[in-house]
N, C-alpha and C positions, 0 to 999 in steps of 0.2 A: 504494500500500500504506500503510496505515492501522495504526499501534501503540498499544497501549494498554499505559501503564504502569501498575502499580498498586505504591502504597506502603503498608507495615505497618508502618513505624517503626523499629524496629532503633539501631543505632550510627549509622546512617547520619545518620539526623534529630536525633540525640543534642545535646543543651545544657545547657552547665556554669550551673550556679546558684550565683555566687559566695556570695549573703549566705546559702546551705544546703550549701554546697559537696557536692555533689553533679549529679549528671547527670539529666537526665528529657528524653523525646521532645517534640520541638519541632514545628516546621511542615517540610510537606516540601523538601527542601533541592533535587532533580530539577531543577525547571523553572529554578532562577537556574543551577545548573549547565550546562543546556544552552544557556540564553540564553549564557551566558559563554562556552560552546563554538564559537558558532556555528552549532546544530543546527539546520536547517530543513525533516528530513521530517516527514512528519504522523503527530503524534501526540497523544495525550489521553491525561490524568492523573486519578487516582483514588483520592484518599489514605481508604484501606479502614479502616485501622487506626492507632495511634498508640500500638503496645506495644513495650516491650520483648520479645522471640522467646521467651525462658525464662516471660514470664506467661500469652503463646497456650495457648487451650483448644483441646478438641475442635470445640468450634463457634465459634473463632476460625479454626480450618484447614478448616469446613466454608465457612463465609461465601468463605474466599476459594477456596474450588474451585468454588463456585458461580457466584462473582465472576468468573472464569476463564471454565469452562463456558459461561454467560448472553452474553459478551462476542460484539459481532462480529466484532472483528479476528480475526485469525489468527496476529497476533504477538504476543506477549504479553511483558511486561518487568517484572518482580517485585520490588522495593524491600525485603529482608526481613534483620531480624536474623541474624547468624551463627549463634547459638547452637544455633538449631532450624530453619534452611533446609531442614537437608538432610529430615529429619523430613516438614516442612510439603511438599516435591519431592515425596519417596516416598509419602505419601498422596494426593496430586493424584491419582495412577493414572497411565492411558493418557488424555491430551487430544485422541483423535482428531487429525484435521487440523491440529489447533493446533502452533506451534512457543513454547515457553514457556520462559522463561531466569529465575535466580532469581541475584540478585547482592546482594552487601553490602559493607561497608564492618569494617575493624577499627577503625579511630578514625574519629569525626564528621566529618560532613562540611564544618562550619564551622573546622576548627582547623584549623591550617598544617600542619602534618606529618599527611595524611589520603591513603589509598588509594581514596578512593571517587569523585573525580573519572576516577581510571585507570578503576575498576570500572564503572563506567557507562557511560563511550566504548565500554569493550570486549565488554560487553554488550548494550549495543546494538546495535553492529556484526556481532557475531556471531548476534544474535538472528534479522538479517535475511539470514543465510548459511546456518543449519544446520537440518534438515528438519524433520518433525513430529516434536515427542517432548519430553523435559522436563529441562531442562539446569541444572545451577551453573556460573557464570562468574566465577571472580574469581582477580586474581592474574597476570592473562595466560593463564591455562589454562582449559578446559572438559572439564565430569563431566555424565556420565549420573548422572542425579537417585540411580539404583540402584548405582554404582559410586562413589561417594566419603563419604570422612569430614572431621571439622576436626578437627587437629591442635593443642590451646589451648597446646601449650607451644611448639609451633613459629608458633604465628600463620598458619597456612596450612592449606587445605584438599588432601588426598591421594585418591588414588586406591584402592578397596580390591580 
């Protein structure tokens, strides 16, 4: 079994620009993560996008339904801002046969105090456990693309 990740950018890829001090999407952070892990199933990476999730269009969440669609794994692993995951989920649709996981990150992946290494492990792991259909992973919990919101003051995604 063959995965294919795809990244959009998000927090996840996020990096601090001391002499602008601010933040802008960097290179994808995935692959030194799972080398760091020790990940060794097969997978392939596909860095789609490089937004922040609040600037995604409509034809930034068509590209990557199509991107999804077109693929031929079966599993699918989704690199994607918080802001508008759930959004970009609920418009994917029904992916047929596909099993499709969308997970992020609240702080970057590069800073020391960051949830996106958990975020990855556990979406990944779950990506290759739970049937067809189209999920958010992050936090240690999994939502139906259709049944969850983000909570911005609690820093956590809920159930609706």
């Amino acid at each position: 079994m063959s995965i294919k990740i795809i990244t959009t950018g998000g927090t996840f890829d996020k990096v601090y620009s001391d002499a602008l001090s601010e933040f802008s999407i960097g290179e994808p952070m995935v692959e030194p993560l799972l080398q760091e892990a020790g990940v060794h199933c097969a997978y392939r990476i596909d860095s789609l996008l490089k937004k922040d999730s609040l600037d995604f269009t409509d034809a930034d969440r068509q590209l990557l339904a199509t991107a999804i669609t077109q693929c031929p794994e079966q599993k699918i692993l989704v690199i994607h801002g918080t802001d508008t995951m759930t959004l970009s989920a609920q418009q994917l649709g029904n992916p047929g046969d596909k099993t499709v996981v969308f997970t992020g990150a609240m702080q970057p992946a590069r800073m020391r105090n960051t949830d996106a290494p958990f975020n990855l492990g556990f979406a990944l792991g779950v990506l290759q456990c739970l049937p067809a259909g189209v999920y958010i992973a992050m936090h240690g919990q999994v939502f139906t693309a259709e049944h969850v919101q983000k909570n911005r003051q609690q820093g956590r995604f809920e159930p609706i």
